[in-house]
N, C-alpha and C positions, 0 to 999 in steps of 0.2 A: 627690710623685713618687718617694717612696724609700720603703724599709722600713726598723724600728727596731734593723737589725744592725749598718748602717754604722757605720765612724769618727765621731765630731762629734756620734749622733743618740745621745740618751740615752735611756734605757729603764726609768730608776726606779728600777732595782734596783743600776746599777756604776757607777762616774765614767763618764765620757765626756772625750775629749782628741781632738786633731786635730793629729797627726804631736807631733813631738820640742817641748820644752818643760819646762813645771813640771808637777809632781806633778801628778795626776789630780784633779779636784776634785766635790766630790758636784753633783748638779746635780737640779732637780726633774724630773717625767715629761713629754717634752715639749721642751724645751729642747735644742736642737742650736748645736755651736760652728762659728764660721768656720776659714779653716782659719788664723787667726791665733789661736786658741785662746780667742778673745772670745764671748759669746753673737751670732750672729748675728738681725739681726732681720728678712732677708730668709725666713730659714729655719724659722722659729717662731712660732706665733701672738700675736698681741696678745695676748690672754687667759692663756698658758703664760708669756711674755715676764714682763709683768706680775706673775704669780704668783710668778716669783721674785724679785720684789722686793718682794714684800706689797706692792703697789701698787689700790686700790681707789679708784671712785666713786661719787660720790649718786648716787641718781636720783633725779628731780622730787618723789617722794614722801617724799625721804629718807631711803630703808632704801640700805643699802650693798650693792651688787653689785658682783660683779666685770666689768669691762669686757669686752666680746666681740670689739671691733676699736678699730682704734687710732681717737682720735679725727681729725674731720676735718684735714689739712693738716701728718700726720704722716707718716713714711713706712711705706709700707704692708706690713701682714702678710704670712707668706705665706701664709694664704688669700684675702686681695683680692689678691695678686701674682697667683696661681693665674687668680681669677676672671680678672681684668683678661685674664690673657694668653690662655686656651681662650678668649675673644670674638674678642680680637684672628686668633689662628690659627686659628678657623673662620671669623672675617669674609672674610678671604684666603683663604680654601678656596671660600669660597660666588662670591668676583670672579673667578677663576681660571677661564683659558677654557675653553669644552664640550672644543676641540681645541688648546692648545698647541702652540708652536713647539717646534725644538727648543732653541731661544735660551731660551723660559719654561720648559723643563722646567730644565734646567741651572740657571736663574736661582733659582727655587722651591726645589731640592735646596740648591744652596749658602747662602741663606739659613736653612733649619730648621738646615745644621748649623751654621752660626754663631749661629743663634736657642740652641741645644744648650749653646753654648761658653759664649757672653753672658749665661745666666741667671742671674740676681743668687742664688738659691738655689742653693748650687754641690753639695747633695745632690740636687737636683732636677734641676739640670743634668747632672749624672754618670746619673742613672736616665734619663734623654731619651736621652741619648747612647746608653746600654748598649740601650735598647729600637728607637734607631734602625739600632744595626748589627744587630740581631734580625729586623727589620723596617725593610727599607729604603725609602726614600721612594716613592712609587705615584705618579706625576706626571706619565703618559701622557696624562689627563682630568683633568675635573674630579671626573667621578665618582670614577674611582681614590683620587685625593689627597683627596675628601670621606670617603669608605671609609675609606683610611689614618687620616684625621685622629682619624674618630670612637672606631677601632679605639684609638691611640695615646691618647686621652682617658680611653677604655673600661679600658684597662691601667693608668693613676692609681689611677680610682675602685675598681677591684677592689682596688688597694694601700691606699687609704685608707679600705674598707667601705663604700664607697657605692654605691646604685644605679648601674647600666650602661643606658646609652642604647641606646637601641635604632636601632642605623645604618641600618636601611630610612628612617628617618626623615631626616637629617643635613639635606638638603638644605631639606624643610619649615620646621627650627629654624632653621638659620642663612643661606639665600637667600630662598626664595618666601614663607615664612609658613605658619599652618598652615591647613590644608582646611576650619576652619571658620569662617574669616574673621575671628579675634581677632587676629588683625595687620593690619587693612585700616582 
């Protein structure tokens, strides 16, 4: 949810630090600090994580690769943080009523922004924040807040190079399933 300009995220080429501390320290591509000056591991992938600590595993065949996620019943990267949470925030986008009260709209907003505040990746949580007062929560409908969500999702993947969804869709992927019965 960030780009490689911020504080914390390192970019290969300068140290990287997060506010007042010790000297600036080299850090490999990839690698973003907490703002206690630690590698954070909510912030970083397993595989980048790993890398800086020349950390490797077998595989079955015995050639050595680099890990791509942490293993089971570690705590999780942030791309299975990632994953885990867009399910979680379009599962609730998809149970959200056709017509909201106004008790659930209020209810809805103050939760993303505490979702915003609480995310263990505190780059990723400062880019939610910054792109939710850009775009303020849509929580008239379900459609609305489906729209927003997918929009808000859309705005990640364009920062991390990834394909963009296509939001006519939202509702197929994450409520009813899609039109050709491979959810049924």
């Amino acid at each position: 949810m960030a780009d490689d300009t911020r504080d914390g995220v390192q970019d290969g080429t300068t140290s990287a630090t997060a506010g007042p501390g010790p000297a600036p320290r080299k850090l490999r591509k990839g690698m973003v600090l907490g703002k206690d000056g630690k590698p954070c591991r909510s912030c970083t992938s397993f595989a980048d994580f790993t890398s800086q600590t020349k950390s490797i595993t077998k595989s079955t065949a015995g050639r050595p690769h680099v890990a791509t996620g942490p293993p089971a019943g570690c705590p999780p990267d942030v791309e299975e943080l990632g994953r885990s949470s867009w399910t979680l925030l379009h599962s609730i986008t998809a149970s959200y009523p056709v017509s909201p009260t106004p008790t659930e709209q209020s209810q809805v907003r103050q939760f993303m922004g505490l979702f915003s505040k609480l995310y263990p990746c505190w780059v990723c949580a400062e880019d939610f924040q910054e792109f939710m007062v850009k775009n303020k929560v849509r929580t008239e409908s379900r459609e609305e807040f489906g729209q927003w969500m997918c929009e808000a999702h859309n705005d990640v993947n364009r920062k991390l190079g990834k394909k963009e969804f296509d939001c006519s869709k939202w509702e197929e992927r994450w409520r009813t399933g899609w039109k050709d019965g491979s959810c049924d």
